[in-house]
C-alpha positions in Angstrom: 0.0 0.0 0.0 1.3 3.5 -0.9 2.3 5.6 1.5 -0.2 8.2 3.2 2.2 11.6 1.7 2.0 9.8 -1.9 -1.6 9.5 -1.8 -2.2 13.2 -0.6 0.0 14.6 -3.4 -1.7 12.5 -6.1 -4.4 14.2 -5.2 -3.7 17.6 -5.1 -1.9 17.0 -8.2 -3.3 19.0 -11.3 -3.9 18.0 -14.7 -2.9 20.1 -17.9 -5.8 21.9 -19.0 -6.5 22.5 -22.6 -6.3 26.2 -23.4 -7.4 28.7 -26.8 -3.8 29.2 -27.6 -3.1 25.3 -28.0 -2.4 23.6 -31.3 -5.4 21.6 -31.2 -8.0 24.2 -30.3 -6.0 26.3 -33.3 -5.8 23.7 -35.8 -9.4 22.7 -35.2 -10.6 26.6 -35.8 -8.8 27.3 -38.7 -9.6 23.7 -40.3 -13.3 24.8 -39.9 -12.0 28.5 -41.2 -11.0 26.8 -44.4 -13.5 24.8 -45.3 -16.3 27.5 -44.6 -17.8 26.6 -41.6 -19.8 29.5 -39.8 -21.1 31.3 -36.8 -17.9 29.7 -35.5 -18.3 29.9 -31.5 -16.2 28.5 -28.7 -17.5 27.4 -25.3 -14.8 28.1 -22.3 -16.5 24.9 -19.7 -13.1 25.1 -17.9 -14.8 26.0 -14.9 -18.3 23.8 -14.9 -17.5 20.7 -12.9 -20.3 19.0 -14.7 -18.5 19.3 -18.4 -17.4 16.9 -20.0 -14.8 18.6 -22.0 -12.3 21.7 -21.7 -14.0 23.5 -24.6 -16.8 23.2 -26.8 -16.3 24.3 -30.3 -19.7 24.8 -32.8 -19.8 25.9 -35.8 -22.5 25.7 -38.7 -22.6 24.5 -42.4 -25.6 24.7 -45.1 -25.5 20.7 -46.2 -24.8 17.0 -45.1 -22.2 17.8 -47.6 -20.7 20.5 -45.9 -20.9 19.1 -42.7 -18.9 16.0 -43.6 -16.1 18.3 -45.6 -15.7 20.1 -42.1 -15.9 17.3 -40.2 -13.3 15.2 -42.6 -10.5 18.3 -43.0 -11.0 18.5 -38.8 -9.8 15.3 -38.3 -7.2 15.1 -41.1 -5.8 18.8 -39.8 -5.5 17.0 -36.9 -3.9 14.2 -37.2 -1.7 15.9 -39.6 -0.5 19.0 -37.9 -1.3 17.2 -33.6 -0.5 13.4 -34.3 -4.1 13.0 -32.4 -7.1 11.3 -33.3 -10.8 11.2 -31.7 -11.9 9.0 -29.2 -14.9 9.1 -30.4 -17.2 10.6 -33.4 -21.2 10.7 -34.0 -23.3 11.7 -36.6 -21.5 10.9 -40.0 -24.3 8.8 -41.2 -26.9 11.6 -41.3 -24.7 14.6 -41.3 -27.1 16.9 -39.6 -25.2 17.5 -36.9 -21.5 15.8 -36.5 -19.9 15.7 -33.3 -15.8 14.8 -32.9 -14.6 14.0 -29.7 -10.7 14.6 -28.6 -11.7 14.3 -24.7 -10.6 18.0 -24.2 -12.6 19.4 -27.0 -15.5 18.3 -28.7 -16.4 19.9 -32.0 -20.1 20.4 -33.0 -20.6 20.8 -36.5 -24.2 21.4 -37.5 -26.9 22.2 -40.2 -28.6 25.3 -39.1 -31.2 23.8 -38.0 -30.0 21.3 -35.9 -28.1 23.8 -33.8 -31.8 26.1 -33.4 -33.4 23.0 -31.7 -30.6 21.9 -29.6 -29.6 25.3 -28.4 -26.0 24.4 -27.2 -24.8 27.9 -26.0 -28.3 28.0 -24.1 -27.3 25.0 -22.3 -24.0 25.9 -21.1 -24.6 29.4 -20.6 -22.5 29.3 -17.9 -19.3 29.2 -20.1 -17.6 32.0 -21.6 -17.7 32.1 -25.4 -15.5 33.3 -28.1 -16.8 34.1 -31.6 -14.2 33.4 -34.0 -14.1 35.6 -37.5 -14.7 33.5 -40.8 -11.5 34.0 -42.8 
């Protein structure tokens, strides 16, 4: 059994936290930049307990086609430019509303639609967001 002092400093240990000046939070933007994604919006849950995630990142696109381009160029970007890839990914049957999962950040990529009805920002209005300019 460890000692008492090693259990007491594992847990007041802290973890890295993801931040909007890291590669993948950057990468992930401007791969949404370039393939046109819009209304581009950034949720800070840092400070919710509940979240599930560092950062949400939303952005919109006008077709399942669109959707998938974002989705695809996010996740080569990626891999490419952070050597990461998701843990997990929904929604790239349909294409409504994709959602790509890299524990720290989860990207939301929706129709317009989609992202009326489920109201993310409402729902963590608690976090700080960041609009992020189409380039």
């Amino acid at each position: 059994m460890a000692p008492l002092s090693a259990i007491n400093n594992r847990k007041t240990s802290k973890v890295s936290r993801l931040n909007r000046n890291s590669k993948i939070f950057k990468t992930i933007i401007s791969a949404i930049q370039e393939k046109k994604g819009s209304k581009i919006t950034s949720l800070d849950l840092r400070n919710i307990p509940e979240a599930v995630a560092d950062f949400f990142i939303i952005c919109e696109a006008t077709s399942n086609t669109q959707v998938k381009a974002i989705a695809d160029f996010v996740e080569y970007q990626v891999k490419q430019i952070c050597n990461e890839l998701p843990y997990r990914q929904e929604g790239q049957h349909l294409a409504h509303w994709i959602l790509i999962d890299y524990v720290t950040v989860v990207v939301h990529i929706m129709q317009p639609d989609a992202r009326k009805f489920y109201r993310l920002e409402e729902m963590w209005s608690d976090a700080p967001a960041m609009a992020h300019s189409e380039e």
